[in-house]
C-alpha positions in Angstrom: 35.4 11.0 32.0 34.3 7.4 31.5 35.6 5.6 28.4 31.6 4.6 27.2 30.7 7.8 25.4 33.9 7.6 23.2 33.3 3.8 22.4 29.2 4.4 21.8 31.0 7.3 19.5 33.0 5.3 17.8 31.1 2.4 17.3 28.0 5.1 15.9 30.9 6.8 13.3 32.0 3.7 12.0 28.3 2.4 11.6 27.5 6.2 9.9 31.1 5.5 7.3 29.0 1.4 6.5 25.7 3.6 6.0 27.4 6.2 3.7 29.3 2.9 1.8 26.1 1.3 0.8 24.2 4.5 -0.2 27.3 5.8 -2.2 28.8 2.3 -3.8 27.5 0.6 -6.8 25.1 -2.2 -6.1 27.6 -5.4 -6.1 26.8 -8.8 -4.9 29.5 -9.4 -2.8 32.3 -6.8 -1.5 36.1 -7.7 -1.3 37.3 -7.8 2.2 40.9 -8.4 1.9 43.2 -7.3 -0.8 46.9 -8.3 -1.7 50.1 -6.9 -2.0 49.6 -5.4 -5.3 45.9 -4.1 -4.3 44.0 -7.0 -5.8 41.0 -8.3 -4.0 41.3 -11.7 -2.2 38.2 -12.8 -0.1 34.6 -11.2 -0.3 31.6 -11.2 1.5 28.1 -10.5 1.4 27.3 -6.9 0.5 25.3 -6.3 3.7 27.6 -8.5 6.0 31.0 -7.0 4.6 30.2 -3.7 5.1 28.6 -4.6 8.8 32.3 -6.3 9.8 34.1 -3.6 11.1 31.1 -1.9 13.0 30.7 -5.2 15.1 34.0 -5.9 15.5 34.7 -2.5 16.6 31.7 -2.7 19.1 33.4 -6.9 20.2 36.7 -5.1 21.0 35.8 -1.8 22.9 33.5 -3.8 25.1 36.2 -5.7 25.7 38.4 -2.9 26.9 34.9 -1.4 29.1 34.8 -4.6 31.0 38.0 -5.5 31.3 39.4 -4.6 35.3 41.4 -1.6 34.8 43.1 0.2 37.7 43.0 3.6 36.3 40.5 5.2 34.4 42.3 7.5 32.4 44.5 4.5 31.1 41.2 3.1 29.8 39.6 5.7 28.0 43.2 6.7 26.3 43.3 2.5 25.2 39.5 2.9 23.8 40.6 6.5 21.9 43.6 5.1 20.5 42.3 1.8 19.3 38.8 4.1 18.1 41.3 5.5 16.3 42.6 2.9 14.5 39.3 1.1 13.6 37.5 4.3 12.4 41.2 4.6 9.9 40.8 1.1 9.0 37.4 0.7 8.3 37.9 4.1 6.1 40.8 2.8 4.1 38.9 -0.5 3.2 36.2 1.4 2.2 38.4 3.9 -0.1 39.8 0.3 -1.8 36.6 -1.3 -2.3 35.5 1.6 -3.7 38.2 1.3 -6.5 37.6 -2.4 -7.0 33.9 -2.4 -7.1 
């Protein structure tokens, strides 16, 4: 099985998760993007460009692992799953905390 259909996949979910953020939060002009040891918002961004971050860097690093010479397949498409993975949890757990600070 080639590793593109589970990076197109992954990159789509995490775009579908930004959709859902924009339709769901309040209107705010700009959106935390880091937050502190005791949960309180550092940085922010643009409403638009914070919640289109983790999509294109998701797309940026799963290219990365389809262009990059692998020697085995299987070894590729496990790397894209498990790094999917942990972007799609990432992107869903900033989302859950700018939800609370917003």
């Amino acid at each position: 099985m080639s590793a593109l259909a589970p990076a197109l996949g992954v990159v789509l979910l995490l775009a579908a998760m930004s959709v859902r953020a924009h339709r769901r939060l309040p209107p705010a002009a700009r959106l935390p993007m880091t937050f502190g040891p005791g949960g309180r918002p550092g940085w922010n961004l643009p409403r638009g460009l914070a919640l289109a971050f983790t999509p294109f860097l998701g797309a940026a690093v799963l290219v990365l692992f389809l262009v990059l010479p692998e020697s085995d397949p299987r070894t590729r498409l496990i790397a894209v799953l498990q790094v999917g993975a942990g972007l799609v949890a990432a992107h869903g757990l900033h989302l859950r905390l700018i939800s609370r600070h917003v």
